[in-house]
C-alpha positions in Angstrom: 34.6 3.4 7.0 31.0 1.7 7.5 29.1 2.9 4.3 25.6 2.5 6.4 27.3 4.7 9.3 28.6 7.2 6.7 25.2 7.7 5.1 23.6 7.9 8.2 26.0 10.7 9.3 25.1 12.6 6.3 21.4 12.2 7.4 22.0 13.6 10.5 22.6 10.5 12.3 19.3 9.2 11.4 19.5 5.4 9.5 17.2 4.7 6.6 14.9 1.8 6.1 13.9 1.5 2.6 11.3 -1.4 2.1 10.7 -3.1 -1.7 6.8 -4.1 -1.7 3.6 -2.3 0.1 1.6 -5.0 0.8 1.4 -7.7 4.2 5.3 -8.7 4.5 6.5 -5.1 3.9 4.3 -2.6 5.3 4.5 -4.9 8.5 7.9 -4.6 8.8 7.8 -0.8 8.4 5.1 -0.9 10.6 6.9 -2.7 13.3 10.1 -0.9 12.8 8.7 2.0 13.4 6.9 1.1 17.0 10.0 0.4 17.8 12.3 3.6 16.5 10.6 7.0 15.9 11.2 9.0 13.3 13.8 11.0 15.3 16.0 8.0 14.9 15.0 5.7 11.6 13.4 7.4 8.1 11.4 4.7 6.2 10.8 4.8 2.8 8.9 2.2 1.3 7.9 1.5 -2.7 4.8 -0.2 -3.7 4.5 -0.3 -7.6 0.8 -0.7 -7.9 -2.5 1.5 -6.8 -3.2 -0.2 -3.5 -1.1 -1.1 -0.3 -1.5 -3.2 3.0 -4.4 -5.1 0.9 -5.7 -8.6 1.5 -5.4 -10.8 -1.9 -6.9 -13.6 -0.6 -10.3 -12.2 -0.1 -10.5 -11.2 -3.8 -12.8 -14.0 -4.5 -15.0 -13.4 -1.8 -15.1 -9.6 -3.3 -16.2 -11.1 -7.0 -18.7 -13.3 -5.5 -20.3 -10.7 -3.5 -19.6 -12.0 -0.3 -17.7 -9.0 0.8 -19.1 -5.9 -0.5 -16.7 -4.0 -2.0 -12.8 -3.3 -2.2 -12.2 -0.7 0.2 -13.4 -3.8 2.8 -9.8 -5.9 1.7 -7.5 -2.9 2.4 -6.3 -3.0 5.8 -4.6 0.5 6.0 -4.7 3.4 3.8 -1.2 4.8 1.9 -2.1 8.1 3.9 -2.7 6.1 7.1 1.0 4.6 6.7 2.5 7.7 6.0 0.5 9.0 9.1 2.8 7.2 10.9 5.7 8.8 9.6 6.3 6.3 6.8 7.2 7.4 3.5 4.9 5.3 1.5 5.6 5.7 -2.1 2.9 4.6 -4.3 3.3 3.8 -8.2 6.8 3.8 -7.9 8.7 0.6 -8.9 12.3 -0.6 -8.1 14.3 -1.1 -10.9 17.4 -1.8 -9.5 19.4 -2.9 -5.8 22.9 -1.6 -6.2 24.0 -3.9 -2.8 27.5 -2.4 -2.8 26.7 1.2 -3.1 23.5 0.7 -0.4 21.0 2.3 -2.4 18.0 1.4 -5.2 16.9 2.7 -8.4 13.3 4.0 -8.9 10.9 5.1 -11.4 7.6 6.7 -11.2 5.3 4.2 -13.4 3.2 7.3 -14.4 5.9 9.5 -15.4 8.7 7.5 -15.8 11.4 9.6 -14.5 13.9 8.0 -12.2 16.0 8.5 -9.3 18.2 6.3 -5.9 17.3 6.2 -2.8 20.2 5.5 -0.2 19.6 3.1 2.4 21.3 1.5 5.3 18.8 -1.2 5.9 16.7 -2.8 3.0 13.7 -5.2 2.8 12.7 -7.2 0.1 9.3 -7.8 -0.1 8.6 -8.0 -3.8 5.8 -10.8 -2.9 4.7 -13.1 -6.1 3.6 -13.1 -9.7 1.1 -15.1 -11.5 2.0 -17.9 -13.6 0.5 -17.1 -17.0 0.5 -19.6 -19.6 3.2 -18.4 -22.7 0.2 -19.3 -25.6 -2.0 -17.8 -28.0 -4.7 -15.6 -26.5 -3.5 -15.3 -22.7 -3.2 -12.0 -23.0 -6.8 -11.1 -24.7 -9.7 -9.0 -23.3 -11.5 -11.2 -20.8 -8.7 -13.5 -19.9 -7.8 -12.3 -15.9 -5.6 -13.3 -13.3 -6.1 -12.3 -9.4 -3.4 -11.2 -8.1 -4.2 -7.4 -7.1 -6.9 -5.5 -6.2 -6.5 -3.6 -9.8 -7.0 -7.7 -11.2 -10.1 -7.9 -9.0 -11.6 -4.6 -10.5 -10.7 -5.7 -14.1 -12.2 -9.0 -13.6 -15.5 -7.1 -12.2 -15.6 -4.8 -15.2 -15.4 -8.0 -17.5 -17.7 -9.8 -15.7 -20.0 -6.6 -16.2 -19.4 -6.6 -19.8 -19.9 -9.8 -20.7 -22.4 -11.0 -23.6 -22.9 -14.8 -22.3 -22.9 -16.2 -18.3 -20.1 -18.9 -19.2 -16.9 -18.5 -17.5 -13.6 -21.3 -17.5 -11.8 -21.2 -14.4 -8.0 -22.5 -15.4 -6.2 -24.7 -12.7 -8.1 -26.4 -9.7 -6.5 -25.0 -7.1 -7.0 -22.7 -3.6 -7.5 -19.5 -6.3 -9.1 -21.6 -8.8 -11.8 -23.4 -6.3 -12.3 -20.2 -4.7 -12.9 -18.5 -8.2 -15.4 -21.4 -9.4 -17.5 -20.8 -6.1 -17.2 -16.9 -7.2 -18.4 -17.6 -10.5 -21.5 -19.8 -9.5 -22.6 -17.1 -6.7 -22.7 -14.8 -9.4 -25.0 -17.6 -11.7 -22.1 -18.3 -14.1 -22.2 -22.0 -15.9 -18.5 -22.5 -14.7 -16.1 -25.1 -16.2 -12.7 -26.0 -14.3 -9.8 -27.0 -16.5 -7.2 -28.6 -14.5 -4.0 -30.0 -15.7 -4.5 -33.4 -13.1 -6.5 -36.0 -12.4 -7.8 -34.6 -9.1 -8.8 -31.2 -7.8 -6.2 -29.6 -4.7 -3.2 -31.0 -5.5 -2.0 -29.9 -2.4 -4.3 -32.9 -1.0 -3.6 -36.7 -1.8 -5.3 -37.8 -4.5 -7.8 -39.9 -2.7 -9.3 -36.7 -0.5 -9.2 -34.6 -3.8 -11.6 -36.9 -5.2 -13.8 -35.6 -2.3 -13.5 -32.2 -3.6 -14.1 -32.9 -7.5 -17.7 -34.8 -5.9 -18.5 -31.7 -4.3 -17.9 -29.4 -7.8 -19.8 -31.5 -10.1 -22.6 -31.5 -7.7 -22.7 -27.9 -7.9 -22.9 -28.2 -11.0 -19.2 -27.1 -12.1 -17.8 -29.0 -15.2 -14.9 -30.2 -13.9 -12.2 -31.2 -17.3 -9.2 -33.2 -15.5 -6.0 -34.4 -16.8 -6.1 -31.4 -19.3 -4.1 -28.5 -20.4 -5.4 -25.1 -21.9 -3.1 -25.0 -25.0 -4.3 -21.9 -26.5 -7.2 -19.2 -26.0 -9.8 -18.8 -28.9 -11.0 -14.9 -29.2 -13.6 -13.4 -31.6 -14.1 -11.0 -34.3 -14.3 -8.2 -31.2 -10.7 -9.6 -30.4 -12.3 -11.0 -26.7 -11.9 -14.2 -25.6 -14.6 -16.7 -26.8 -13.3 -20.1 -25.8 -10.5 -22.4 -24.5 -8.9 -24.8 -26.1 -7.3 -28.0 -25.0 -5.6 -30.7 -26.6 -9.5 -32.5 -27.8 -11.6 -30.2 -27.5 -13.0 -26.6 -26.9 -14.6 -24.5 -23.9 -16.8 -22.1 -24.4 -15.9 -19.0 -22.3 -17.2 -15.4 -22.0 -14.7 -14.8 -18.9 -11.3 -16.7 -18.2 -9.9 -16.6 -15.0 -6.0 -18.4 -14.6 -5.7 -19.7 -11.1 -2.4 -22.1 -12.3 -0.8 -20.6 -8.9 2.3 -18.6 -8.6 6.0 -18.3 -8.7 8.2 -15.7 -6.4 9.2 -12.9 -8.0 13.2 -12.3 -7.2 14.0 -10.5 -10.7 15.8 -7.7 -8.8 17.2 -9.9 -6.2 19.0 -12.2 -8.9 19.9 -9.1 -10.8 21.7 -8.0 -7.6 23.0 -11.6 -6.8 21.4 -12.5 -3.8 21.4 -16.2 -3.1 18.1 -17.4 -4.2 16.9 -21.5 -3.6 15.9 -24.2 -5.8 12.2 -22.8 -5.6 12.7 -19.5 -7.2 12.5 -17.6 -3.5 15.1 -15.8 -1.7 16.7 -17.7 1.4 17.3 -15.8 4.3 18.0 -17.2 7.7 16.0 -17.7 11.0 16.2 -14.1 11.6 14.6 -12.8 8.0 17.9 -11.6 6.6 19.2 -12.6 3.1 21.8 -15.4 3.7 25.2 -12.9 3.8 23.9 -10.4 4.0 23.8 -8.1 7.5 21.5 -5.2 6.8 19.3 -6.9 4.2 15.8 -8.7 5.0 13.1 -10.6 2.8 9.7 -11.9 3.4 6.6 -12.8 2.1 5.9 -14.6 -1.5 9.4 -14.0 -2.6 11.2 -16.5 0.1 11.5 -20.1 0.6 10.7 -21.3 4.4 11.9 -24.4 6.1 9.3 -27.1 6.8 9.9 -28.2 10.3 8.1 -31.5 9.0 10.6 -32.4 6.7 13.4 -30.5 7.8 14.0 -29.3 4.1 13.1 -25.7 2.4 9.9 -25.4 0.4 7.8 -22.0 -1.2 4.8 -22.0 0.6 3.5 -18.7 -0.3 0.3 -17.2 2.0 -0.6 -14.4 3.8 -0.4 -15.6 7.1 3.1 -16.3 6.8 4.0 -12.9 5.1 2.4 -11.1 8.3 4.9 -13.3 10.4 7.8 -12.3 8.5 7.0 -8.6 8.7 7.0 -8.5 12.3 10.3 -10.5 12.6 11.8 -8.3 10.2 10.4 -5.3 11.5 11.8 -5.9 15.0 15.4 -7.0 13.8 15.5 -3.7 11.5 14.2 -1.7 14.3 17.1 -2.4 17.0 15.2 -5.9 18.3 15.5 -9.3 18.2 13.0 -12.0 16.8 12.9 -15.2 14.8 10.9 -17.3 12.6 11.1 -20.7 13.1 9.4 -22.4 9.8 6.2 -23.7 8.5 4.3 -26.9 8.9 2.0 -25.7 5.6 -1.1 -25.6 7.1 -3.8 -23.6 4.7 -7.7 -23.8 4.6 -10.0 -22.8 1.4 -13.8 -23.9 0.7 -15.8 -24.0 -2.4 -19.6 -23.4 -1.3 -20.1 -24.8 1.8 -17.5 -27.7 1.1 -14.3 -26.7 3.9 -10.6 -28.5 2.7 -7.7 -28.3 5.0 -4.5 -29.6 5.4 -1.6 -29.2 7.4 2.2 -31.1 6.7 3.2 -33.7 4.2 0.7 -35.7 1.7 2.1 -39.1 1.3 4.1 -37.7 -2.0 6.3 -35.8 -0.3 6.9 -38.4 2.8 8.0 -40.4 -0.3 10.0 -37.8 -1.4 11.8 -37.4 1.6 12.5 -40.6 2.8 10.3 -41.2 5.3 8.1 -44.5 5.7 4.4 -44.0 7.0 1.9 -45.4 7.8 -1.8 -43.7 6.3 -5.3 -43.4 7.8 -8.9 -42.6 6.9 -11.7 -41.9 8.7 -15.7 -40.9 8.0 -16.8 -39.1 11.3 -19.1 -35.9 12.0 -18.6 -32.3 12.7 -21.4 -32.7 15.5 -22.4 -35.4 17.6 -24.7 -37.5 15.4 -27.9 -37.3 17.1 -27.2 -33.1 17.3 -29.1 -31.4 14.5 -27.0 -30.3 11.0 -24.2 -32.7 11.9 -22.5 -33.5 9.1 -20.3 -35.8 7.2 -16.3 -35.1 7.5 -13.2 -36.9 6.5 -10.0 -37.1 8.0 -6.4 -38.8 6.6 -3.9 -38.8 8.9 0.1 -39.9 8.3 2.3 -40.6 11.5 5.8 -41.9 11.2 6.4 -45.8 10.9 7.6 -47.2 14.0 7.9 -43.6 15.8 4.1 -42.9 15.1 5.6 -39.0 15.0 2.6 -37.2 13.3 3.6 -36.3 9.7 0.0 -35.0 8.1 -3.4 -34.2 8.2 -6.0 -33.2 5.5 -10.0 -32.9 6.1 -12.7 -32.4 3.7 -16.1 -31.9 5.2 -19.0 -29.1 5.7 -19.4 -26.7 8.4 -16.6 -26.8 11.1 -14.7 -29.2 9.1 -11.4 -26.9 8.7 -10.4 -25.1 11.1 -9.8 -28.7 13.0 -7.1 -28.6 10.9 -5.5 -26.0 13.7 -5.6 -29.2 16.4 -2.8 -31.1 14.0 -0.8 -28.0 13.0 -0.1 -27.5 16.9 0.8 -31.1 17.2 3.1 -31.0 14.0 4.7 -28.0 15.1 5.4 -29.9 19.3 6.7 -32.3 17.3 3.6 -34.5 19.0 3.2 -38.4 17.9 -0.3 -40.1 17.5 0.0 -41.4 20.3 0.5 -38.3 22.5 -1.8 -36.3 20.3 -5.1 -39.1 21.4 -4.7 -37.5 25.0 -5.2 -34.2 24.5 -8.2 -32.3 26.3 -9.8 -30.7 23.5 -13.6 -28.8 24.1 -16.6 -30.8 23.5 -19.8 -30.6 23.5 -22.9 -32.0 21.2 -23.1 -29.0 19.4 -19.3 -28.5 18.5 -17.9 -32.1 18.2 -18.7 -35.9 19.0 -17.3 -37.2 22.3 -14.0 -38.1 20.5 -13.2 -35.6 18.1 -13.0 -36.5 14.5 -8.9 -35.7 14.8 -8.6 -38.0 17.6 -10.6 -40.8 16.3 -7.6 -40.6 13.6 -5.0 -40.3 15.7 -6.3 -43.4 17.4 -6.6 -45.0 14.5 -3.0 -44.0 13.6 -1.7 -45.2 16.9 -3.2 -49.0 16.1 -1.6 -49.0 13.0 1.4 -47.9 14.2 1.7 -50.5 16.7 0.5 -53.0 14.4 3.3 -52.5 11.5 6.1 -52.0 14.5 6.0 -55.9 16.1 
């Protein structure tokens, strides 16, 4: 007999969706699910371990640096909101366990620790991410924060509060850590960035990162590159004091650890789910673990295929995990959807400096095979005889002899990154240079120069192109 059909006839014919995570990938999907199929029909019991659910992570710097004004402005629906709805939101509870034979999970209430299964014909892994924190002395000390959770955003403001000095050392240079240094200075911290390479944004080639490590030191963030925390110094009070690298020390009243994150998939291993060679879950087009009929996973804990390079990357953010809520939601709920893949298109500023970049930096065209041919160019975000235009760069990568657009990256000031949502259209048509130089995009002095920053690339990109292919 089918287990799922037997449990749901001891339910009264109703199925059971049980969902692992309360946050964007999993309260989506429950959300969506349950549009779909009422109550009548499908139960939905979801688990979120921490305090909050349905809350956005990446505005957490803007919360410390005062540009939003408090938490409750991140959370985009309340536990009693969800369950509202008829969803069975249960808050502080942690999975322990996926028992994928017997259809059901284990449970325990973090406050009281007691334990107990839940049955379910339909699951969803959502277990999203966890920090990378650095195994050394003095990581785990008072003052020493990460910023993962709304409960890390609140600790960080306590410390912050608490604090004896204004110095703060932001560890790892990238989105999180730019974002936390821009935090720090709003809130008139001196603000030293330890990063273990030679260039902010490693997500951009080294040559635009430059761009970005120009823009820190001019706000005056010490910017320590090609260096690794090795240890964290605390005082007689037991809270951090300091950071120490290989040849010297940083004085710190507050450390932050942006160093990025991994996917967390402890219970999925435990359970034997095929995970990749990124740490994430693989799944296929339709969300569901890979051999597995009645099990989804989305968000931070799965690996996504780059339509780019045609191979499988973790590209964990926000806007993805929404995506994979709503096609997981509408496959558990009787529908049909599909995600196609990423192109890895994300945005991030530090002050009023804007960084984008969508597909591959010239590292991982290497790394794939592919030859290319590479672009730069110094345009405005304004035509240059409109007031507050200002200064933007653009790289662009197109395919050798195809001229197939590969990548884009921009560093500039206002309007400078959401350009970056011209190229992440073309990369995802599958659009060369060529093709992408006739587009009818808006202009206007106020918005953009008569050729658009973009297409003065891609114009660029098509000479080149037809240069290196005679």
């Amino acid at each position: 007999m089918d287990m799922s059909r037997a449990r749901a006839g001891d339910r009264g014919g109703r199925e059971r969706l049980v969902v692992i995570g309360g946050d964007a990938a999993g309260m989506s999907a429950a959300s969506q699910a349950r549009r779909l199929r009422g109550p009548d029909e499908l139960e939905i019991v979801a688990f979120e371990r921490g305090h909050f659910a349905s809350f956005s992570a990446c505005g957490i710097p803007y919360w410390v640096g005062g540009d939003v004004a408090g938490r409750d402005g991140l959370i985009a629906r309340t536990p009693e909101e969800h369950r509202a709805r008829d969803i069975d939101l249960r808050m502080r509870t942690e999975v322990t366990e996926i028992d994928v034979a017997a259809g059901r999970v284990r449970a325990r209430d973090v406050d009281s620790g007691a334990e107990s299964w839940t049955s379910y014909d339909k699951l969803v892994i959502a277990t999203g991410a966890r920090p990378i924190r650095p195994d050394m002395p003095g990581a785990d000390a008072p003052g020493v924060h990460g910023v993962q959770t709304l409960d890390d955003g609140e600790a960080l403001l306590g410390s912050l509060a608490r604090a004896r000095g204004s110095r703060a050392v932001v560890v790892g240079a990238g989105y999180i850590g730019v974002e936390m240094a821009e935090a720090l200075i709003k809130r008139g911290y001196e603000v030293t960035v330890v990063n273990r390479g030679k260039e902010p944004m490693s997500t951009l080639d080294p040559d635009m990162g430059r761009l970005v490590h120009r823009a820190m030191t001019g706000l005056g963030i010490t910017m320590v590159d090609d260096a690794e925390v090795t240890k964290v110094l605390t005082g007689d009070d037991g809270r951090v004091r300091a950071v120490a690298t290989e040849d010297a020390e940083h004085p710190a009243d507050v450390v932050v650890l942006g160093i990025g994150v991994h996917p967390e998939t402890t219970l999925a291993r435990a359970a034997g789910l095929p995970i990749g060679p990124h740490g994430g879950l693989l799944t296929d087009r339709a969300m569901r673990v890979r051999g597995h009929e009645n099990i989804w996973a989305g968000g931070d804990c799965v690996e996504v295929l780059d339509l780019v390079s045609g191979l499988y990357r973790y590209v964990p953010l926000g806007t993805h995990a929404n995506k994979h809520g709503q096609v997981i939601g509408t496959n558990a709920g009787g529908g049909y959807a599909t995600f196609p893949g990423v192109v890895g298109t994300a945005v991030s500023k530090v002050c009023d400096l804007e960084i984008a970049r969508t597909g591959l930096r010239e590292k991982d065209a290497r790394r794939v095979g592919l030859r290319y041919e590479a672009v730069t160019v110094e345009s405005t975000s304004r035509a240059g005889y409109y007031p507050g235009a200002s200064p933007m760069t653009v790289k662009m990568l197109a395919e050798h002899r195809t001229g197939r657009l590969l990548g884009v990256q921009i560093v500039g000031r206002e309007g400078a990154a959401k350009r970056v949502d011209i190229a992440a259209v073309a990369l995802t048509a599958g659009m060369t240079v060529e093709q992408m130089t006739s587009l009818d995009l808006g202009y206007a002095p106020p918005f953009s120069p008569v050729w658009d920053p973009v297409l003065v690339a891609a114009r660029k990109a098509t000479a080149k192109v037809r240069a290196t292919a005679t």
